[in-house]
N, C-alpha and C positions, 0 to 999 in steps of 0.2 A: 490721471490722464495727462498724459507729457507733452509738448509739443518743441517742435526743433526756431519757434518763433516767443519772444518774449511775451507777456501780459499787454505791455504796450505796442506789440505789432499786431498781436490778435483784434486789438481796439480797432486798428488801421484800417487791417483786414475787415471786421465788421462794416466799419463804415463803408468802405469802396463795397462790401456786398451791398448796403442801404442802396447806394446811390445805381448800382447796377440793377437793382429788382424794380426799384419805381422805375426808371427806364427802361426796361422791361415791359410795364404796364403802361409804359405811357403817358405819366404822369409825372407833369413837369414842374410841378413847386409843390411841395406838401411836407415843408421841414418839419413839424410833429409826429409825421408816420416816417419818416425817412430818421429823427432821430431815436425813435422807438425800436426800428430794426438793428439800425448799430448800436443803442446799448444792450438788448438784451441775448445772452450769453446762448446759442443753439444745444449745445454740445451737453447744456445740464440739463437738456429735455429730451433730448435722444437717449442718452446712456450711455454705459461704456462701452466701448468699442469688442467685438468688432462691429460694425453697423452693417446691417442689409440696405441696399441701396434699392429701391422700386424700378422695376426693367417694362411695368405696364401689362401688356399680355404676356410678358416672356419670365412673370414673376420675379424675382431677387437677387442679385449678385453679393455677396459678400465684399466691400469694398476693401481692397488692399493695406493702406494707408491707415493708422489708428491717429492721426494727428488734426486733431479738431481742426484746423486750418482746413480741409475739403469740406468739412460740413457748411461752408458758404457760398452757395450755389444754389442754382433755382434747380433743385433735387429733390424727390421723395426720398426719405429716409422709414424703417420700419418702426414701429411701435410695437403690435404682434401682429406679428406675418401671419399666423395662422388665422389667424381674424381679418389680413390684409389691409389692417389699420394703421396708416402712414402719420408722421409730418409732413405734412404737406406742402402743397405746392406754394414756396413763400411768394412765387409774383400772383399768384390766383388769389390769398389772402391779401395781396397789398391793392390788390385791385378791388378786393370786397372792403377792405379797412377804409378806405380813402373813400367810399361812397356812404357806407356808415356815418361818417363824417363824425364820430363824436369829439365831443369838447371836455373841456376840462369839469370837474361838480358830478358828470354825470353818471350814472348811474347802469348798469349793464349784464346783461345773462350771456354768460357762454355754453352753449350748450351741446357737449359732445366734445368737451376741452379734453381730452386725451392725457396727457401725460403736464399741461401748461404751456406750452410755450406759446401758442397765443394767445392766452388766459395773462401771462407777462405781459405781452404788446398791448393788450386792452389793457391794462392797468398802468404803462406809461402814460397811456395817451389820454387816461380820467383823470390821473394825477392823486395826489392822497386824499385831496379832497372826494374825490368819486369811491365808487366801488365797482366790483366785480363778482358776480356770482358764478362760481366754476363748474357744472353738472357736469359729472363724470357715469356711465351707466357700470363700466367694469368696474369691480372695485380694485382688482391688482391696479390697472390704469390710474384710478383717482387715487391709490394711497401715493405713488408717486407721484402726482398733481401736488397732492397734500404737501412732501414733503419738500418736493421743489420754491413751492409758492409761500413756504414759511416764513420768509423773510418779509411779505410784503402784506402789508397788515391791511391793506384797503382789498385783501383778494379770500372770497371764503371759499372751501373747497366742499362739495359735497358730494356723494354718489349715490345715486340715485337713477329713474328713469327721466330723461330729457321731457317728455310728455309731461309730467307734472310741474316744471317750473318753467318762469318765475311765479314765485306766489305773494309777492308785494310789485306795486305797479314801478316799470322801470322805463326808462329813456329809451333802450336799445335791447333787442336779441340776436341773438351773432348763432346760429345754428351751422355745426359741420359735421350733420351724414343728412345724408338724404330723404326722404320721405314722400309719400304720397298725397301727403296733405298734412297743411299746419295743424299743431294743438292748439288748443282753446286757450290753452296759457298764454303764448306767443301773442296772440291777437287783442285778447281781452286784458293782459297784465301792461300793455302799453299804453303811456302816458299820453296826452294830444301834443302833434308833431314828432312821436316817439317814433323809432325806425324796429326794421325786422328786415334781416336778410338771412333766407333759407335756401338752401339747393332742392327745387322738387324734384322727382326724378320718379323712375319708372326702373326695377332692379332687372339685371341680368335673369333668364330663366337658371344660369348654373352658374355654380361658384366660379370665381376667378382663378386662374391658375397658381396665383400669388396666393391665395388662402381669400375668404370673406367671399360678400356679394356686393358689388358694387352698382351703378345706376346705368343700365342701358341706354336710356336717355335723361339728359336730366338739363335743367335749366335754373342760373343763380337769380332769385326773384329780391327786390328789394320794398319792401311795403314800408308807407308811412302812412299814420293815423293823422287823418285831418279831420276834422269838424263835420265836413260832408261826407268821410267814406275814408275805405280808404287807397290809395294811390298807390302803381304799381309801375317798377322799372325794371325792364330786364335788363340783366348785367352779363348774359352771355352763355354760351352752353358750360357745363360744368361735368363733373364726373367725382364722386367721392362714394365713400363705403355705407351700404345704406343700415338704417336705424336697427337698434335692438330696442327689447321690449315692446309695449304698447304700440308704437309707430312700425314696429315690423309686421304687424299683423298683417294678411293679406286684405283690401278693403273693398268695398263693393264698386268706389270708382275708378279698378284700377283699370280693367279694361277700355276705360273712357278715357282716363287720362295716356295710355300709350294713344289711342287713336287721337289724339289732339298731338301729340308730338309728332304723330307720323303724318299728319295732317298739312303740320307747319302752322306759323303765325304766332307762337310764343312769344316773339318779339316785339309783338305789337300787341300787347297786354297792357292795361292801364290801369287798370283800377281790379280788385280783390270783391265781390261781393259777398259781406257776412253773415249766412243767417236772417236773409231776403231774398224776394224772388227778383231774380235775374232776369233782366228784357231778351225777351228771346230772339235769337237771329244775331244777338248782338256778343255773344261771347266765345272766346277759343276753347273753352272747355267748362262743364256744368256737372256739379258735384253732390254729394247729399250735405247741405246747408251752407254748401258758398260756392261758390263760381267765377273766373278767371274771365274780365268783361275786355273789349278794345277803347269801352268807353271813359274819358278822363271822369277825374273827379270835381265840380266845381271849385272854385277857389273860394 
C-alpha cells in the first residue's frame, strides 16, 4: 500500500488525527489515549484498499483515494459490508476509551474486536505489562485479528462467541456490538472496582441498507463493580451492529427494554441490579435477573 506521504509524515499525520478525535470528544488532556491513537497504524486493520466508506442509511461509497493518508478521519470504514460491520467511529471509541480509564498492569476483554485495531489501542494503553483478550465471533474477522496483532505479545486473539468470555477475572470489558442485555461473563468475570462498557440497544426490525442489523435504539452504559453493587454511567446514545450468536437471540425482555427507550430516562441510570430484586417504582427498565435502577450505589 503506497502512499504519496513519507513514513514520517504518516507519523504527523497520525498525530494531528490523535489530537483532532479527543477534540472531537471533548476531552482535554488525556496524553495516553491521544498517544495510543497516533501510534497505532489504521490502514493495517482496514485492509487494502479499495475501502468502502460508511454513508449510514445510504449504505457505502467506495472511497476514491487508495492512500492511507484519508483513513484519518472520524470515518466509518468497512470490515464486511455484507454484515455492515464497520471500524468505527474513532471519536465514539475515544470517548468510551477515556471513560474506561484503564491503566497500565491491567488487564482487559475486548469483545467483538473485529479485525484489531482497537484490540491495538487497548494494548497501548495496558502496556506489556497488561494484556488483552481479543474475542472475535467471525472467524474470517479474528484470523485477521490474529494476524494483525502478532506482533504484540501482551494481545491473545481468540474466536469464539462474545457471551462466553472472559473466563478469568479481568479489570475491564470493552464490548462493541450491541445487545439486549450483558452476559454473565461481563458482570461476574470483573474484578472489585473493575469497569464494563457495553452499547445496549434494541435491533432495527430490518436489515440495514448497508448489509447487517444494527440497534434501533441503543445506549453506551458504563458499569463498575463496587463492593455495594454495581454502579452505572451513561455515556450517551450509541448505534453499532448488534450481536451474533448467543446475544442475538431474540429475549423475553426485549419488548420491555424498547418501551424504556421509548419511555426516556436512560440517562439517569445509576446502578445495574444483578440477580436481585429490584425496588420497585425505582427503575427505568426491569429484566429477567437484573434491572436498570435510578438509584446510586453506596460508596
Amino acid at each position: 500500500m503506497s502512499s504519496v506521504f513519507s513514513h514520517g509524515e504518516l507519523a504527523v499525520i497520525r498525530r494531528a488525527y490523535a489530537k483532532q478525535i479527543l477534540t472531537l470528544c471533548g476531552i482535554a488532556d488525556d496524553p495516553r489515549l491521544e498517544e495510543a491513537f497516533a501510534a497505532v497504524t489504521r490502514e493495517r486493520f482496514i485492509g487494502a484498499p479499495p475501502w468502502l466508506m460508511s454513508r449510514g442509511l445510504r449504505g457505502y461509497d467506495t472511497v476514491a483515494s487508495h492512500d492511507p493518508a484519508v483513513l484519518y478521519q472520524d470515518v466509518l470504514f468497512a470490515l464486511a459490508s455484507d454484515k455492515g460491520v464497520n471500524n468505527g467511529s474513532p471519536s465514539l471509541h475515544a470517548r468510551c476509551l477515556h471513560a474506561l480509564n484503564l491503566r497500565e498492569g491491567e488487564r482487559v476483554a475486548h469483545i467483538g474486536a473485529g479485525t484489531g485495531y482497537y484490540s491495538a489501542l487497548l494494548a497501548h494503553l495496558v502496556g506489556t505489562r497488561g494484556h488483552v483478550l481479543a474475542v472475535e465471533f467471525d472467524p474470517v474477522l479474528a484470523q485477521r485479528a490474529r494476524d494483525n496483532l502478532a506482533d504484540l505479545p501482551n494481545v491473545t486473539v481468540v474466536q469464539g462467541d462474545g457471551a462466553e468470555w472472559p473466563r478469568e477475572d479481568v479489570d475491564a470489558v470493552y464490548v462493541n456490538f450491541a445487545v439486549g442485555r450483558p452476559a454473565e461473563a461481563w458482570i461476574e468475570r470483573l474484578k472489585q472496582n473493575g469497569r464494563l462498557i457495553f452499547p445496549l440497544g434494541v435491533p432495527q426490525p430490518k436489515p440495514s441498507p448497508g448489509g447487517g442489523t444494527h440497534s434501533l435504539y441503543g445506549a453506551g452504559l458504563l458499569v463498575t463493580s463496587k463492593r455495594a453493587g454495581l454502579a452505572v454511567r451513561w455515556l450517551g446514545h450509541v448505534s453499532f451492529v448488534c450481536a451474533e450468536g448467543r446475544l442475538s437471540q431474540p429475549g423475553e425482555d426485549r419488548q420491555a427494554l424498547q418501551a424504556a427507550f421509548e419511555s426516556g430516562g436512560m440517562e439517569f441510570v445509576r446502578s445495574l441490579v444483578w440477580r436481585q430484586s429490584a425496588t420497585p417504582g425505582r427503575c427505568c427498565f426491569t429484566g429477567a435477573g437484573w434491572a436498570l435502577s435510578y438509584d446510586d450505589v453506596p460508596e
